[in-house]
Steps between C-alpha positions, in 0.01 A plus 500: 500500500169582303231225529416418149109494390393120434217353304240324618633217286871548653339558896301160428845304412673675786218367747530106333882512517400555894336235548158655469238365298259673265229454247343626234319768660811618677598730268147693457483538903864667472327743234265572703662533897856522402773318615663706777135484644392168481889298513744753712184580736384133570755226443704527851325166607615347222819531506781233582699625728731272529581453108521896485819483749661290302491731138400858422147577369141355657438137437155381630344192707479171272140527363450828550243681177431832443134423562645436902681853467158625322222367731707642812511863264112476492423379832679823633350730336147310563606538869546899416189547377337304809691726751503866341128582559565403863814699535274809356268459754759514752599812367183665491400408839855685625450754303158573613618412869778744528377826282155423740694529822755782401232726361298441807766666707675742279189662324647775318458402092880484451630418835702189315744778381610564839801346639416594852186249462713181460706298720822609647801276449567342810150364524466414156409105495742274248403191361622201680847434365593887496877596552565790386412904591181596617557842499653446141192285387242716628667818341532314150142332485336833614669737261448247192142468651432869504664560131232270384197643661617835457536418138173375453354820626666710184315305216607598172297399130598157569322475855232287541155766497389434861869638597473823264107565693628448825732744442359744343195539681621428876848589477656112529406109511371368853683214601181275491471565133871476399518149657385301213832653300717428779697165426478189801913603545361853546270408733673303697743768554217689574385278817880463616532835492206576717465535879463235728139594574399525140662141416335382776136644362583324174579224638130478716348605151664169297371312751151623564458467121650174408288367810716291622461681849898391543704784653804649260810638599670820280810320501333168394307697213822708397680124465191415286514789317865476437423122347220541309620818307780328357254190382257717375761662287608133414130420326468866351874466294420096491777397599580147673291479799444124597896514632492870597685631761409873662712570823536138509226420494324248282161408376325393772616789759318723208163291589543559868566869408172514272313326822579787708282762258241292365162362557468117595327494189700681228796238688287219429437593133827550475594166663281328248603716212868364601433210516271457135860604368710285703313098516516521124916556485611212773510275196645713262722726785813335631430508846844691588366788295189509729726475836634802412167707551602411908733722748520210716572163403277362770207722381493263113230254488599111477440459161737774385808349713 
């Protein structure tokens, strides 16, 4: 059955015959952010559960507004924007990392093309979790991997100008200049693909730069990796993050990801920058919104239980 298009006037009645409360700038804030967005995206918390079993359709808690279903909306994408440059960083510092320590020992300008450079199936690592193929995965990331870069290295009138150069004057793009178009996902098939000696050069590069002088493993950076891809697509489509869930993991296994790769101090700005966003909502945030940032129940802060 088709789902029929509904005013703002007719979504506003359908949200008070709910339960849900609104005001007068309700309806301008559904103008502006839509509905699906800001109602379908936010009000799980809100809900009663129990009066929902009992008849069809959502019917909220008693006392419930849409400024509680609104302030949640806008805390989470506050808590987006205080994450994503973070997440970036992340990304650049792998990037660097791995292109660094693969060009080092495969020095030929377009040694990336070659499958014989990258891992073999059986000693391909998986992510922690991993139950399927190896041979399968490896032979699926590697030939979408190589489509892509080989793809980048036949620029057409719609390729970026430093592509068409490279190209045309050396015969194809070195890897340490294609890396800036190559997406985190592509990267981190990248480093998974790689041999164990090159993850483990990546790995002593992360952690010489982000000075944390703590030794990483290449599975502990491919679990990272595998995490903070999926969160960092989460910020870039904004979608919901505060409840997010990549590989099951939530919020705060993201932070101990983005710990791994970064400085003490870009964590500490982001710590504080988390933080500006977050003292302000405990007010306005029902605090089973905010549990759901944590994998672990014991990991939530007193306050929020």
């Amino acid at each position: 059955m088709p789902k029929d298009f509904k005013t703002i006037e007719e979504l506003i009645e359908i949200l008070e015959s709910r339960g849900v409360s609104t005001d007068a700038n309700t309806a301008a804030i559904l103008k502006r952010e839509s509905y699906y967005a800001i109602v379908n995206g936010y009000k799980d918390p809100f809900l009663d559960r129990d009066a929902m079993q009992r008849s069809n359709g959502n019917f909220y808690k008693p006392g419930t507004t849409f400024t509680n279903i609104y302030d949640l909306f806008t805390y989470d994408r506050a808590l987006r924007r205080a994450v994503m440059p973070y997440l970036m960083a992340a990304e650049t510092a792998v990037k660097s990392a791995v292109v660094y320590a693969f060009c080092e020992r495969n020095q030929g300008m377009l040694d990336y093309l070659d499958r014989d450079r990258y891992v073999s199936g059986r000693d391909m690592l998986v992510p922690e979790g991993f139950k399927g193929s190896k041979l399968e995965e490896r032979d699926k990331n590697l030939g979408r991997l190589l489509k892509i870069l080989s793809k980048k290295n036949k620029p057409n009138e719609r390729s970026k100008e430093y592509a068409i150069h490279y190209v045309e004057r050396y015969g194809g793009i070195p890897l340490w200049v294609l890396q800036n178009d190559m997406t985190f996902g592509n990267i981190s098939n990248f480093y998974q693909l790689q041999k164990r000696g090159i993850q483990n050069a990546t790995c002593r590069i992360v952690s010489e730069v982000n000075g944390n002088g703590k030794r990483i493993g290449a599975r502990d950076l491919l679990n990272a990796l595998s995490v903070l891809v999926g969160f960092r697509n989460i910020c870039a489509h904004d979608e919901r993050l505060y409840c997010a869930r990549v590989m099951g993991h939530g919020f705060d296994h993201m932070l101990d990801a983005l710990a791994l790769i970064l400085s003490y101090e870009e964590i500490e700005e982001m710590t504080n920058g988390i933080c500006h966003v977050t003292e302000p909502s405990r007010n306005k945030v029902r605090p089973e919104a905010l549990n759901a940032m944590y994998t672990d129940e014991k990991d939530i802060p007193k306050e929020y239980r």
